[in-house]
C-alpha positions in Angstrom: 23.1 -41.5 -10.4 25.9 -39.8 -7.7 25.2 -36.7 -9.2 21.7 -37.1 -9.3 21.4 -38.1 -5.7 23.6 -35.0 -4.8 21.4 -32.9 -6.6 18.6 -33.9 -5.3 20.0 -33.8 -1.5 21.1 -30.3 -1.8 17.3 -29.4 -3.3 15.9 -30.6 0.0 18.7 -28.4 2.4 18.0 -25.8 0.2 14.2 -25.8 0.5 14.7 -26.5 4.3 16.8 -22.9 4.4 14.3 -21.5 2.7 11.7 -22.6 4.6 13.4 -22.1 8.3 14.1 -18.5 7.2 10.7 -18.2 6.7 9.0 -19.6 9.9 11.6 -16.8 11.2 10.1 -14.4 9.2 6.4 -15.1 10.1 7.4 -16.4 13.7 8.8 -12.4 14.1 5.8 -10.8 12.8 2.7 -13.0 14.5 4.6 -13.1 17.7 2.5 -11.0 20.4 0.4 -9.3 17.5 -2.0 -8.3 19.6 -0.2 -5.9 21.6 -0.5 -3.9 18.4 -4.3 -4.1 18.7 -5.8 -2.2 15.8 -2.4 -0.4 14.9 -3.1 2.9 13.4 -6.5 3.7 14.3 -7.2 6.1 11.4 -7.2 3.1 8.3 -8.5 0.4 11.0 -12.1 2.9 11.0 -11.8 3.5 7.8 -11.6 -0.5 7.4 -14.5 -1.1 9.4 -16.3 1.3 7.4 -15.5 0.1 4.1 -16.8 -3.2 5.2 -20.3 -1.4 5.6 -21.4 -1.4 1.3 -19.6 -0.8 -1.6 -19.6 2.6 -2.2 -17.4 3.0 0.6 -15.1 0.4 -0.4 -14.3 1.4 -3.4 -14.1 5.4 -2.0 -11.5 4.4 1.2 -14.1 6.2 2.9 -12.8 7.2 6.7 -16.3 7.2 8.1 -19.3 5.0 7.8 -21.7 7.7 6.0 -19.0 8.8 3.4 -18.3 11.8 4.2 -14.5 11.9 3.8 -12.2 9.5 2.3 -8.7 8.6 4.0 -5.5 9.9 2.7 -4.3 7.3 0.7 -5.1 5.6 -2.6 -7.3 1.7 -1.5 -5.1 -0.7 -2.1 -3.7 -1.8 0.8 -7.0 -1.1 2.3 -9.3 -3.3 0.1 -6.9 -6.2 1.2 -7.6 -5.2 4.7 -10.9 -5.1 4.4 -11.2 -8.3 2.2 -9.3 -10.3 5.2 -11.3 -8.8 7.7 -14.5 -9.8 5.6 -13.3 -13.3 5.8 -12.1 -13.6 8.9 -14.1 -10.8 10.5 -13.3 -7.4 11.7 -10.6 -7.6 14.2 -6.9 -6.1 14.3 -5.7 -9.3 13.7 -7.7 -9.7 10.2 -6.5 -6.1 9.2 -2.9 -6.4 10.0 -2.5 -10.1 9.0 -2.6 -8.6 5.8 0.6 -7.1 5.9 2.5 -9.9 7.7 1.5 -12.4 4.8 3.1 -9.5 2.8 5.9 -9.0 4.7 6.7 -13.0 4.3 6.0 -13.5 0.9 8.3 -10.5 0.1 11.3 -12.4 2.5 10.8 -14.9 -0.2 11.2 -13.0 -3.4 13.6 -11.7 -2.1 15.5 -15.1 -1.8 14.3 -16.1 -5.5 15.0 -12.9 -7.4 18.9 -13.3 -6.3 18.8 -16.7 -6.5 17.9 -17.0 -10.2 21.4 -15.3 -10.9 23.8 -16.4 -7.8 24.6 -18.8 -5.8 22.2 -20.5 -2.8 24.3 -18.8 -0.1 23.6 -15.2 -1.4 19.8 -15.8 -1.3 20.1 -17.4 2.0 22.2 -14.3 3.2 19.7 -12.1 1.7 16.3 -13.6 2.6 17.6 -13.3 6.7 18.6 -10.4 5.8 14.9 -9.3 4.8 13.3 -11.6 7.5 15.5 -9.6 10.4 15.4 -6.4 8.9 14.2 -4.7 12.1 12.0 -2.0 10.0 10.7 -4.5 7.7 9.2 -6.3 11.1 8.2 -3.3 12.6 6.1 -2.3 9.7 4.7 -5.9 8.5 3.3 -5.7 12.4 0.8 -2.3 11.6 -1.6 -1.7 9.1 0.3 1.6 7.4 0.4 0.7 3.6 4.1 0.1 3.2 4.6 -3.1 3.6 1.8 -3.8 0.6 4.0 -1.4 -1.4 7.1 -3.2 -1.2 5.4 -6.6 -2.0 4.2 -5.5 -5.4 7.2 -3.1 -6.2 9.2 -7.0 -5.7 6.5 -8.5 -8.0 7.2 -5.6 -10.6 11.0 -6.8 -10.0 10.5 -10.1 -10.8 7.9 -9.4 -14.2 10.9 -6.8 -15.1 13.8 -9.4 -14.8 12.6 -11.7 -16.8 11.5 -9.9 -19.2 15.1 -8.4 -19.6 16.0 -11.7 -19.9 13.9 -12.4 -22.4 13.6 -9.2 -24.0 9.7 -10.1 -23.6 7.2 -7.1 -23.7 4.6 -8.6 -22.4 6.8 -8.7 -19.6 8.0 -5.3 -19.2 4.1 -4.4 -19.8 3.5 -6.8 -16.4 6.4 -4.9 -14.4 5.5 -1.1 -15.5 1.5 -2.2 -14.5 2.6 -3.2 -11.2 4.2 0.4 -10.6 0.8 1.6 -10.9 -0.6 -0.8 -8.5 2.0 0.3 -6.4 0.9 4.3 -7.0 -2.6 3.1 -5.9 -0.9 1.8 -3.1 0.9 5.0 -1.5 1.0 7.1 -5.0 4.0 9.0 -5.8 6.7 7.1 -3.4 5.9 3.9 -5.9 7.3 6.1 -8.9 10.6 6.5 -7.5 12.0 3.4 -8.7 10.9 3.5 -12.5 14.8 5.7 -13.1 16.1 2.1 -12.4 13.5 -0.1 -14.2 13.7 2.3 -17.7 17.4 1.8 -17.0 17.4 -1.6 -16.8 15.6 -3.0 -19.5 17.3 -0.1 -21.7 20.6 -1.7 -20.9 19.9 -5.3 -20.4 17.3 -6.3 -23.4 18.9 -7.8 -26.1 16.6 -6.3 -28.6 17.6 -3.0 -31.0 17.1 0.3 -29.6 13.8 1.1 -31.7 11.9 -2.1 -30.1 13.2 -0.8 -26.6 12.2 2.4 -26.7 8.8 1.5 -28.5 8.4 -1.2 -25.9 9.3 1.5 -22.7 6.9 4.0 -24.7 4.1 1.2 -24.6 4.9 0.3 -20.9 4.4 4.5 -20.2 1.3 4.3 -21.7 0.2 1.3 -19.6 1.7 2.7 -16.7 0.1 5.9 -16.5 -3.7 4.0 -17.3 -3.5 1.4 -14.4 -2.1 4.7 -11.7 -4.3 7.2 -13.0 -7.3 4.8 -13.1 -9.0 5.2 -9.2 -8.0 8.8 -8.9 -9.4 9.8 -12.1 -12.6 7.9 -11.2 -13.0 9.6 -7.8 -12.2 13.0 -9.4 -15.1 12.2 -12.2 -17.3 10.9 -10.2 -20.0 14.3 -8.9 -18.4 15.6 -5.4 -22.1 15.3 -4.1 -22.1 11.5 -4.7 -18.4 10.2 -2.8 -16.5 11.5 -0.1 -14.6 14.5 0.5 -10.9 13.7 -0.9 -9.2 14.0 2.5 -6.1 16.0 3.0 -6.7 18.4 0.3 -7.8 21.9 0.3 -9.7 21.2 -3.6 -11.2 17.9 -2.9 -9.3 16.4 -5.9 -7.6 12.9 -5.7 -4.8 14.0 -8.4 -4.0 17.0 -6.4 -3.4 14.7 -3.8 -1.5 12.1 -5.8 1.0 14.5 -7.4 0.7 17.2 -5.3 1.2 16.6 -1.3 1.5 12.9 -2.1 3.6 13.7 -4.9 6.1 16.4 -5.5 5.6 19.1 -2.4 6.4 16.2 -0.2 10.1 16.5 -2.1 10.5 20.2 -2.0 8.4 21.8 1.3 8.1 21.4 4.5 4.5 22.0 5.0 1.6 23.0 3.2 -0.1 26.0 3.5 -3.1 26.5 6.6 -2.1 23.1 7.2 -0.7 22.0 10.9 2.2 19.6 11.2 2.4 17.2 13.9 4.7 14.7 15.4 3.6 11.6 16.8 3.4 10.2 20.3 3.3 6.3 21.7 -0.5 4.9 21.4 -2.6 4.3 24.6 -5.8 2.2 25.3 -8.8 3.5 27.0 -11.9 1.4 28.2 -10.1 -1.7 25.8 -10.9 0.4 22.7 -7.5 1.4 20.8 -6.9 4.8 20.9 -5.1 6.8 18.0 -2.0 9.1 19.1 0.3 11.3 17.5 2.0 7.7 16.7 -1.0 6.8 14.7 -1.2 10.4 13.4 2.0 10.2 11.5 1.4 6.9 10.4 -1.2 7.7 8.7 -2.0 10.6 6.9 0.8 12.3 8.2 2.7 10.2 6.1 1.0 13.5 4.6 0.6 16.5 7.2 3.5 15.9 9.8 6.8 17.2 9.4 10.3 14.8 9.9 8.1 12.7 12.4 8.6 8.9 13.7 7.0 7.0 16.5 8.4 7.0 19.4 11.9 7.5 18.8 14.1 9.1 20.7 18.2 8.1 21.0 19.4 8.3 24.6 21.6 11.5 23.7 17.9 13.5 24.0 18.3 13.9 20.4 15.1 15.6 18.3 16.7 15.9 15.4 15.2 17.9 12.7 12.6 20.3 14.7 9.2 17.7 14.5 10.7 15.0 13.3 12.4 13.0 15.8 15.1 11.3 14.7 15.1 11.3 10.8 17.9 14.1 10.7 18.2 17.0 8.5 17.5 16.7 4.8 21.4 16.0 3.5 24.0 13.9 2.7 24.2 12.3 6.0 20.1 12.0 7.3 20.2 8.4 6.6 23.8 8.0 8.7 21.3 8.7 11.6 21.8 6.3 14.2 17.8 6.0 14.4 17.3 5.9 10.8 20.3 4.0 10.0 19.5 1.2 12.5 16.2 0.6 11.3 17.5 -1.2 8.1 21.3 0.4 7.1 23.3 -2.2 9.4 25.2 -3.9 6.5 26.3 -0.9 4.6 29.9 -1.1 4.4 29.2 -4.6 3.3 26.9 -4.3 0.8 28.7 -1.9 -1.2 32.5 -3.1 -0.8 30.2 -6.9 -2.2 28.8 -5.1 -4.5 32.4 -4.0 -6.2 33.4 -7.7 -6.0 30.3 -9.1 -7.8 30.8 -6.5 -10.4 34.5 -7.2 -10.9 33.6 -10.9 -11.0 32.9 -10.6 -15.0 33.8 -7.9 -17.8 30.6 -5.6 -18.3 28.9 -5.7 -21.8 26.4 -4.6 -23.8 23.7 -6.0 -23.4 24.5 -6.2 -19.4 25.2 -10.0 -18.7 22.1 -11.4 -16.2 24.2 -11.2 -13.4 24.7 -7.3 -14.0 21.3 -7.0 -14.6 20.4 -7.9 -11.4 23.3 -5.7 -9.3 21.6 -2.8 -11.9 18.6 -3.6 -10.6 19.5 -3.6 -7.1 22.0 -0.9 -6.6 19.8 1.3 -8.4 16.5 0.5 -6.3 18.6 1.1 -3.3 20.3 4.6 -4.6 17.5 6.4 -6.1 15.0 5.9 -2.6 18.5 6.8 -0.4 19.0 9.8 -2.9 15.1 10.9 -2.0 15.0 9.9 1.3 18.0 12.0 2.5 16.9 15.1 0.8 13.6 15.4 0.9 12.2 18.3 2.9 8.2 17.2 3.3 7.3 15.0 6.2 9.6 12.1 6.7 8.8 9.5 8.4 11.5 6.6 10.3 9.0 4.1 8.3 9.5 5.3 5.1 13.1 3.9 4.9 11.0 -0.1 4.8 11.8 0.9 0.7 15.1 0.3 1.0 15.3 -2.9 2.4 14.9 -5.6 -0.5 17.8 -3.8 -2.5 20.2 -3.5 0.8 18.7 -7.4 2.1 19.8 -8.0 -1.7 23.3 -6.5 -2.2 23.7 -7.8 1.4 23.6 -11.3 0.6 25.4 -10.5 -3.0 28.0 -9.1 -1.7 29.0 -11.4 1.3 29.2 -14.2 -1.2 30.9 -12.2 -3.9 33.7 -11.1 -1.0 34.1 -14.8 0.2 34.7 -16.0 -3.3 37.2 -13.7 -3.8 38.6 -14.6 -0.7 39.0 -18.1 -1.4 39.8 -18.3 -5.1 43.0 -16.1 -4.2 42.8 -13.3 -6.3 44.0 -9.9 -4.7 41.1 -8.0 -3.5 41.4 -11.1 -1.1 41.8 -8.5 2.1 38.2 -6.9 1.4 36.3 -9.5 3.0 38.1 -9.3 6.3 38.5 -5.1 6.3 34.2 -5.5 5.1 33.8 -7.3 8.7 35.5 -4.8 10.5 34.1 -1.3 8.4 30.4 -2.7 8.7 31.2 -3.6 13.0 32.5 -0.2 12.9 29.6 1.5 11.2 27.4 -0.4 13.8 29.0 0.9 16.6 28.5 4.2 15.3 24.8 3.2 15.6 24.7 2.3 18.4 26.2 5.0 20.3 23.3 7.1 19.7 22.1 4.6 22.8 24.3 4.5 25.1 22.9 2.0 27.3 22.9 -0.5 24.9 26.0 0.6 23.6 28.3 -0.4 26.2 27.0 -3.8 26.6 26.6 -4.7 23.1 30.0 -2.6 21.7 32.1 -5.5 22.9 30.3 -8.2 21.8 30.7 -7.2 18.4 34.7 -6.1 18.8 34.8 -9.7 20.0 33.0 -11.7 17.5 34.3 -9.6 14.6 38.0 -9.7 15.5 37.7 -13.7 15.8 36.4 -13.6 12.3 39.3 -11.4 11.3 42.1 -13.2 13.1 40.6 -16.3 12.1 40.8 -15.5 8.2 43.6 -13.5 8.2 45.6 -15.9 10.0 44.4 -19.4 8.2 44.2 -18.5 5.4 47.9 -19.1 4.2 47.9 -22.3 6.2 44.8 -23.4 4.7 46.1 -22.9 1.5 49.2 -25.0 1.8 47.2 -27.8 3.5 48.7 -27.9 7.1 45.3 -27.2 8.7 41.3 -28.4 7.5 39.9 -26.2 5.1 36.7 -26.3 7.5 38.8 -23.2 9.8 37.8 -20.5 7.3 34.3 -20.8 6.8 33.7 -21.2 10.9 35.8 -17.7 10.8 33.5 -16.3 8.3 30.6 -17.9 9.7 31.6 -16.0 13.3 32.1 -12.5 11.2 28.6 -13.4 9.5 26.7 -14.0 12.8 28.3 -11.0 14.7 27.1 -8.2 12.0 23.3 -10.0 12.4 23.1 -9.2 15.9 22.8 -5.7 16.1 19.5 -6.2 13.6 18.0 -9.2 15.4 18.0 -6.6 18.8 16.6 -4.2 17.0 14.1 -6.3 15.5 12.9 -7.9 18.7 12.6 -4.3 19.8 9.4 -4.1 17.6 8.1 -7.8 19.2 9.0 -7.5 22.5 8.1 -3.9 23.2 4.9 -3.1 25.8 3.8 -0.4 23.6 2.6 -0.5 19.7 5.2 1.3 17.2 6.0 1.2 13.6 9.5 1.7 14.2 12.3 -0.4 15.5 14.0 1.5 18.8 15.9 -0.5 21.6 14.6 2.2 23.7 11.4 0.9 23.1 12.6 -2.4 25.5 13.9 0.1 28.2 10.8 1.9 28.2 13.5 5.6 27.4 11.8 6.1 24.5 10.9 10.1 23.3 7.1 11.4 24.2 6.8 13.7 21.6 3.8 15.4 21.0 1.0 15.2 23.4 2.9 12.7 25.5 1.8 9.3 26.2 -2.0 10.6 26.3 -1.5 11.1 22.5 -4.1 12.1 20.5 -7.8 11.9 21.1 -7.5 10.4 24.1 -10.2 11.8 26.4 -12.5 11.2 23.8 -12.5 7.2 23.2 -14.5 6.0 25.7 -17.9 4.2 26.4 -18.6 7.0 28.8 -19.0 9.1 25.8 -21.2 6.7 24.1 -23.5 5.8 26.1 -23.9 9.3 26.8 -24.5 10.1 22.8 -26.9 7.2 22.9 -29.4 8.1 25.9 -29.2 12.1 24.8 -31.2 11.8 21.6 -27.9 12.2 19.3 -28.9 13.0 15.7 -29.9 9.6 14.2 -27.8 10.6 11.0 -24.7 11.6 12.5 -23.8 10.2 16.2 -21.5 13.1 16.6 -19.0 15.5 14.7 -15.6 16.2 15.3 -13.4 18.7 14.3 -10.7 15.4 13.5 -10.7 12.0 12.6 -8.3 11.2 15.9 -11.6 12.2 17.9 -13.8 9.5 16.5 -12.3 6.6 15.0 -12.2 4.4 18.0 -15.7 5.5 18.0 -15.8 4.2 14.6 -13.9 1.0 15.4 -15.9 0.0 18.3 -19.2 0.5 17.0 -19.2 1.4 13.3 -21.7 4.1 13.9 -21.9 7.3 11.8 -19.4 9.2 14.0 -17.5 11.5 11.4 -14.8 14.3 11.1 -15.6 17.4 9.6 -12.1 18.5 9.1 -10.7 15.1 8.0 -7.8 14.0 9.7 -6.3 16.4 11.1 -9.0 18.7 11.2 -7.7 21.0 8.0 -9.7 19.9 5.4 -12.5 22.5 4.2 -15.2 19.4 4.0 -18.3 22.0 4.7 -18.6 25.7 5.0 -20.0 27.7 8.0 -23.7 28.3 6.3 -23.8 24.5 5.2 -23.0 23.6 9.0 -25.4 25.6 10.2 -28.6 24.2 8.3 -27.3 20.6 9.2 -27.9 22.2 12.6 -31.0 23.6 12.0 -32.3 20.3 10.2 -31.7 18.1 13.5 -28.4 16.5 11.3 -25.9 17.8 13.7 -26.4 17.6 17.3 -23.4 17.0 19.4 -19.8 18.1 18.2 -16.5 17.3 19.3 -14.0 20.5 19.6 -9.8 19.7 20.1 -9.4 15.8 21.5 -6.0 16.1 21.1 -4.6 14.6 23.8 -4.0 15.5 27.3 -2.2 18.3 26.8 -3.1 19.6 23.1 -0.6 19.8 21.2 1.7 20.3 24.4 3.4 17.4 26.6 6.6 18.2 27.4 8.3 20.2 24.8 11.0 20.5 22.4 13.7 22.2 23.9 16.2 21.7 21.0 15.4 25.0 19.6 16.6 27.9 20.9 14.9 30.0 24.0 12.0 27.0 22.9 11.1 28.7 19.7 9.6 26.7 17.1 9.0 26.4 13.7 5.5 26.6 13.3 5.4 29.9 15.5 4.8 29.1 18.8 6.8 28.2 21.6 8.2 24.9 22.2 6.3 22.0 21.0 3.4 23.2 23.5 0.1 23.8 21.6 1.5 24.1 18.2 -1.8 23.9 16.6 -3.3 27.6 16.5 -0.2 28.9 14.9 -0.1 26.3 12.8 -3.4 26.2 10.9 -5.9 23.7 11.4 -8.4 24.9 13.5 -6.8 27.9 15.1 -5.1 29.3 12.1 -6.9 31.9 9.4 -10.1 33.4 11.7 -11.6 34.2 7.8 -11.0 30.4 6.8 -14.6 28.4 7.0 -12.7 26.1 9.6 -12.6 29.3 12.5 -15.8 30.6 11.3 -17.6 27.2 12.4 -15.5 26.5 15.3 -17.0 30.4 16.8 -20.3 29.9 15.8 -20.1 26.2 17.9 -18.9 28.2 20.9 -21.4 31.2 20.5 -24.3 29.0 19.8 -23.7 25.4 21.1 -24.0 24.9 24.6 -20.6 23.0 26.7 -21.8 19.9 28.1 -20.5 19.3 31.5 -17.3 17.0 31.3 -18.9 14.6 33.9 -21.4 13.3 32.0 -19.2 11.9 29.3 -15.4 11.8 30.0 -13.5 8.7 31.8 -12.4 10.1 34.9 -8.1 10.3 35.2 -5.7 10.1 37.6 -4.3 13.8 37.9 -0.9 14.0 36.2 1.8 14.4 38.8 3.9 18.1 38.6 1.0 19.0 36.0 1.8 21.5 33.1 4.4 23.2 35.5 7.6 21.1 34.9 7.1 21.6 31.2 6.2 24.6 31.2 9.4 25.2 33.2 11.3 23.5 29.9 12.7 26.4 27.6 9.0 28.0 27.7 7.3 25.9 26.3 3.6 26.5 26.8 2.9 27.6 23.6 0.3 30.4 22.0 -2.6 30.8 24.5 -5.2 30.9 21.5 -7.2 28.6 19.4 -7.5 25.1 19.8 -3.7 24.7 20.7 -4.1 25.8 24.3 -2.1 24.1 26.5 -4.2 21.3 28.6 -7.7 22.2 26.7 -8.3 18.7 25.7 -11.3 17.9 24.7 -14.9 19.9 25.2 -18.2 18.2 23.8 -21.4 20.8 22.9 -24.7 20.3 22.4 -25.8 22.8 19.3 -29.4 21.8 19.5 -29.7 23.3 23.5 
C-alpha cells in the first residue's frame, strides 16, 4: 500500500512537471502574438485565398484567381487555413497553428525519452524544447517549420515502437509520416530517413530478410504518400491550376527535388533567378506589410542566398555575402555565434551525456531500447548538422528549428546520464563538472559575437557555473563519507543546470519581447542593433500596401477580373490580405517565374483583363538600403556593387532583355502610361541623409539599370490610357 501511495504521489509531480513545462511552452509562444500580425505575408494571402473555394485549397494557390501557387507543398497551409476557417481569417487563426504545434512537439519530446529514461531526462529535455529560443521564434510565424518538426516527432514515435516491437505496421506508420513531412517543406523532410533505415535495421529483433522486406515496403509507401500532391498538380492540365511558383517549367517535382531538393545542397543560386536577403517587416495604414524578412521566409526558403531575418552580431558581421549570419558552408557554419545561439547552447553537454548514456550498458545486437533511442537521437541531430553546415543553396537562421528535438533530447539524456555517473562513483565521475564548465565556455563564445550583452551576462555564468563546480567537486568526497547532507550535491548541480538555461531563456525572450516581428531569436533584436539588410527597414513592397492605392484601383474602373498586376507577389499580398480581391503576381514571388509570355500579356491587355500594373515595389530603396560593405571595394556576388540594387544583375526582372520577363516589363513602359504617384502612394517622411550616406559606403549604389535602381521604388501604369 506504501509503495502504492508513493507511486501514485510521484505520478501526480510528474504530470505537474509536465504540465508547468508546458504552460511555459505555450505561455512563450501566445505572449504578445500579435506584434507578429500576419507574419510572413506571402503564405498569410495565400491563406486567405485558399479560404475562397476548393480549387485553391487544394492548389496553395498565392492569389485569389489561381494564377500561381506558393512555393511550398500545402500542408502546413491547409491547417492554416482550416483554423482560420474556424476561427476566421486573422493572424492569430493562421499562426495559432503553429504554436499548438510547437507545444504538442515540447511534449513528445518529454514522452519519447521518457519511455526509455528516467523522469528527470524528459523533464531536462522537454525545457529544453519549450526554451529553445528558435523553436519559439519559429512556432510565433506562419513559415512551415514548425509543422515539419511536429510530424517528423510523430514519425519518431510510430518508428520506436515499432523497433520495439519489430511491428511493420509500425514502421509503415513512421516512413508515411516522412512523406507528410515532404508535403510539408519537401526534400528537407527526407534528410532524416539515413537514421530511421538505420534504426530499425539495427534495433528490430526480426531476421535480416523481414527487415529489409519490411524497409523495402516502407519505400514503397513512402515514396506514394510524398509523391501523391505533386504528381497530381503535375497531371492535372496547366490550363486548369496555378502556375507552379518558383520554377522556370511549371512542374511541382522540379520543384520538389530540384530547387527544393538537391540544387539547394550543391548551388548557390539558380539560374535568371535573383537572390535576396531579408529585412525587418514594417506596417503601413494597419495592413502587414511583407519585407525582405518575409521574403526569405518564404519562398526564399527557395530564391535567397545564406539569408536570416534581422540578424546582425554587434561585430558588424555579414557573414557569408547575402546571408547574414549563417557562416560559410563548412565545418564550423553552425559554431556561428548567430546560428549557434539560436538552438546549439548545450553542445558540449549533450555529446560528453551522450558518451555516458552509451557507456551505461554493453552494446548488442539487436541495439537494447535504450540505444535505440541515443541511435535515434544522435543520428537525427548529425545528419541535419552534417547538411546544414555544408550546404551551399539558400540557408536560412530558421532552418536550424530541425535540430532541436534531437539536441532538446540528448540534452536532457545526457545531463542525467552524467549525474548518475557522478553519484554512483564510477570514474568518468569528473565529466559532469568539466560538462558545466565546456558548455559555459562554449556560451561565452556565443555570446561574444554581442558584445553588449556579453559583458553583462559573461559573469553571471562564470559565477553560477563555478558554484556548481566548487560545489561538486568539493562535496562530493564529504558527501560520500556522511559528514555533510547528501541534499549539497544536487543544489550544486541544480545551480550548474539553471546557469547553462539562461543564456537560452534571453535568447528566447528576444523573440517575445522584441517591437519588431522576426523568425529568428537575436538579443539585438531587444536593443533595437539589429542588421537592415536589404532594402532596410522599408523592406519590401512597401510603398505599395496601402488603402491609398485601393481606393484608387477601385474609383478608376480597374479591370473587374484582375484588380491589378504586379511584377511580385511582395507588391500585392497585403492587398490580398486586406481585401481578398483578385490582386495577382505575374512573376510569382519574386517576380522570376515565366507565368505568361509577352503576346499572352498583351491580349489580356487588349481584352480589358489587365488594366493597371505594378512595376518594382521593392522597398524604399530597391534592392539598396545601406549596403554590404564586407566585400571588397563593395563588389558583390551577384554583379553589382554593394548590396544596392542587386536585382538587374541578378535576374528577375532586369536580367536577360530576350527573357519574356524584360520583353513585358518594355512593352509596359512604351505602351502603359505612369500614373502620377499622388494619386495612389501614402505620403512619407523624407529619409534623413537620403541615398548619400550609403552611397558613400564602399560604393554601394549598385547597377543603374533595370528594376534594381537605387530609390525607384515603386511606379503604378495604366496600360488601357
Amino acid at each position: 500500500m506504501n509503495n502504492l501511495h508513493q507511486s501514485t504521489h510521484s505520478k501526480f509531480w510528474e504530470w505537474a512537471g509536465l504540465f508547468s513545462i508546458l504552460i511555459l511552452a505555450a505561455g512563450l509562444r501566445l505572449w504578445g502574438l500579435d506584434q507578429n500580425a500576419y507574419g510572413n505575408a506571402y503564405y498569410a494571402a495565400a491563406v486567405r485565398s485558399m479560404l475562397m473555394n476548393w480549387h485553391n485549397f487544394f492548389f496553395a494557390s498565392f492569389d485569389p484567381v489561381g494564377w500561381v501557387s506558393v512555393d511550398k507543398p500545402p500542408v502546413s497551409l491547409w491547417i492554416q487555413t482550416l483554423s482560420a476557417k474556424l476561427l476566421g481569417f486573422s493572424g492569430f487563426s493562421i499562426i495559432f497553428p503553429q504554436v499548438v504545434e510547437g507545444t504538442l512537439s515540447v511534449a513528445l519530446v518529454y514522452f519519447l525519452v521518457r519511455r526509455r529514461f528516467d523522469a528527470w531526462a524528459a523533464f531536462i529535455a522537454a525545457l529544453a524544447m519549450a526554451v529553445g529560443p528558435i523553436c519559439v521564434a519559429v512556432d510565433r510565424y506562419n513559415n512551415t517549420d514548425e509543422c515539419l518538426v511536429f510530424v517528423l516527432l510523430l514519425g519518431a514515435w510510430a518508428l520506436s515502437l515499432a523497433v520495439e516491437k519489430a511491428n511493420r505496421g509500425l514502421l509503415l506508420l513512421a516512413l508515411a509520416l516522412v512523406g507528410v513531412g515532404f508535403n510539408t517543406k519537401m526534400m528537407v523532410a527526407f534528410i532524416v530517413l539515413p537514421t530511421f533505415y538505420l534504426l530499425y535495421w539495427l534495433g528490430a529483433a526480426v531476421p535480416w530478410k523481414r527487415r529489409f522486406a519490411d524497409l523495402t515496403i516502407g519505400s514503397i509507401v513512402l515514396a506514394i504518400v510524398a509523391l501523391s500532391w505533386p504528381l497530381a498538380v503535375d497531371f492535372t492540365p496547366a490550363s486548369q491550376r496555378p502556375f507552379v511558383g518558383s520554377t522556370q517549367d511549371n512542374s511541382m517535382i522540379s520543384l520538389s527535388l530540384g530547387w527544393n531538393g538537391f540544387q539547394r545542397l550543391l548551388t548557390r543560386r539558380r539560374g535568371g533567378r535573383m537572390m535576396p536577403v531579408e529585412t525587418p517587416t514594417t506596417e503601413s495604414n494597419g495592413v502587414p506589410t511583407p519585407s525582405m524578412n518575409e521574403a526569405q521566409n518564404s519562398s526564399q526558403d527557395d530564391q535567397s542566398v545564406n539569408g536570416n531575418p534581422v540578424s546582425q552580431n554587434s561585430r558588424g558581421n555579414r557573414r557569408g555575402g547575402f546571408g547574414m549570419g549563417t557562416g560559410q558552408p563548412g565545418p564550423l557554419r553552425l559554431a556561428d555565434p548567430n546560428m549557434a545561439g539560436q538552438i546549439i547552447w548545450f553542445l558540449p553537454l549533450a555529446l560528453l551525456g551522450l558518451w555516458a548514456a552509451v557507456k551505461k550498458t554493453r552494446i548488442r545486437w539487436p541495439l537494447e531500447k535504450k540505444h535505440s533511442a541515443l541511435l535515434l537521437w544522435f543520428g537525427w541531430f548529425l545528419t541535419y548538422a552534417l547538411v546544414f553546415s555544408f550546404m551551399k543553396g539558400g540557408m536560412h537562421t530558421y532552418y536550424i528549428v530541425m535540430l532541436a528535438p534531437p539536441l532538446a533530447a540528448l540534452t536532457g539524456i545526457g545531463a542525467r546520464a552524467l549525474w548518475t555517473s557522478f553519484i554512483s562513483r564510477e570514474k568518468y565521475w569528473s565529466f559532469l563538472p568539466l560538462s558545466f564548465l565546456l558548455t559555459v565556455a562554449w556560451q561565452v563564445h556565443i555570446w561574444l559575437g554581442y558584445p553588449h550583452w556579453e559583458q553583462v551576462i559573461r559573469p553571471v555564468l562564470l559565477m553560477g557555473a563555478g558554484l556548481s563546480v566548487i560545489g561538486l567537486v568539493l562535496l562530493r568526497e564529504p558527501v560520500r563519507s556522511q559528514k555533510i547532507s547528501s541534499r549539497w550535491l544536487p543544489l550544486a548541480y541544480g545551480v550548474g543546470l539553471f546557469t547553462l538555461f539562461i543564456s537560452p531563456a534571453i535568447w528566447s525572450l528576444s523573440a517575445v519581447l522584441a517591437p519588431d516581428r522576426s523568425v529568428e531569436a537575436n538579443p539585438n533584436l531587444l536593443s533595437g542593433s539589429e542588421g537592415q539588410g536589404f532594402g532596410g527597414r522599408g523592406g519590401f513592397g512597401e510603398e505599395t500596401n496601402n488603402q491609398k492605392l485601393l481606393s484608387f484601383l477601385e474609383a478608376n474602373e480597374s479591370s473587374p477580373k484582375y484588380l491589378v498586376v504586379a511584377q511580385n507577389s511582395q507588391s500585392v499580398s497585403s492587398i490580398i490580405i486586406q481585401t481578398g480581391l483578385p490582386a495577382i503576381s505575374i512573376g510569382g514571388f519574386m517576380g522570376g517565374d515565366p507565368t505568361i509570355t509577352l503576346d499572352q500579356f498583351v491580349a489580356k491587355v487588349k481584352a480589358g483583363e489587365f488594366r493597371y500594373m505594378l512595376v518594382g515595389g521593392m522597398g524604399r530603396s530597391g534592392f539598396g538600403g545601406p549596403g554590404n560593405n564586407d566585400r571588397p571595394n563593395g563588389q558583390d556576388r551577384q554583379g553589382g556593387q554593394g548590396n544596392g540594387g542587386g536585382m538587374a544583375q541578378a535576374g528577375g526582372w532586369g536580367g536577360d532583355p530576350n527573357s519574356d520577363r524584360a520583353k513585358i516589363l518594355q512593352w509596359v513602359k512604351d505602351n502603359g502610361k505612369l500614373v502620377n504617384p499622388a494619386l495612389w502612394q501614402n505620403q512619407r517622411p523624407k529619409r534623413e541623409t537620403a541615398d548619400s550616406s550609403s552611397t558613400a559606403q564602399g560604393n554601394n549604389a549598385g547597377p543603374r539599370n533595370g528594376l534594381g535602381r537605387r530609390g525607384m521604388g515603386a511606379q503604378l501604369y495604366d496600360l488601357c490610357s
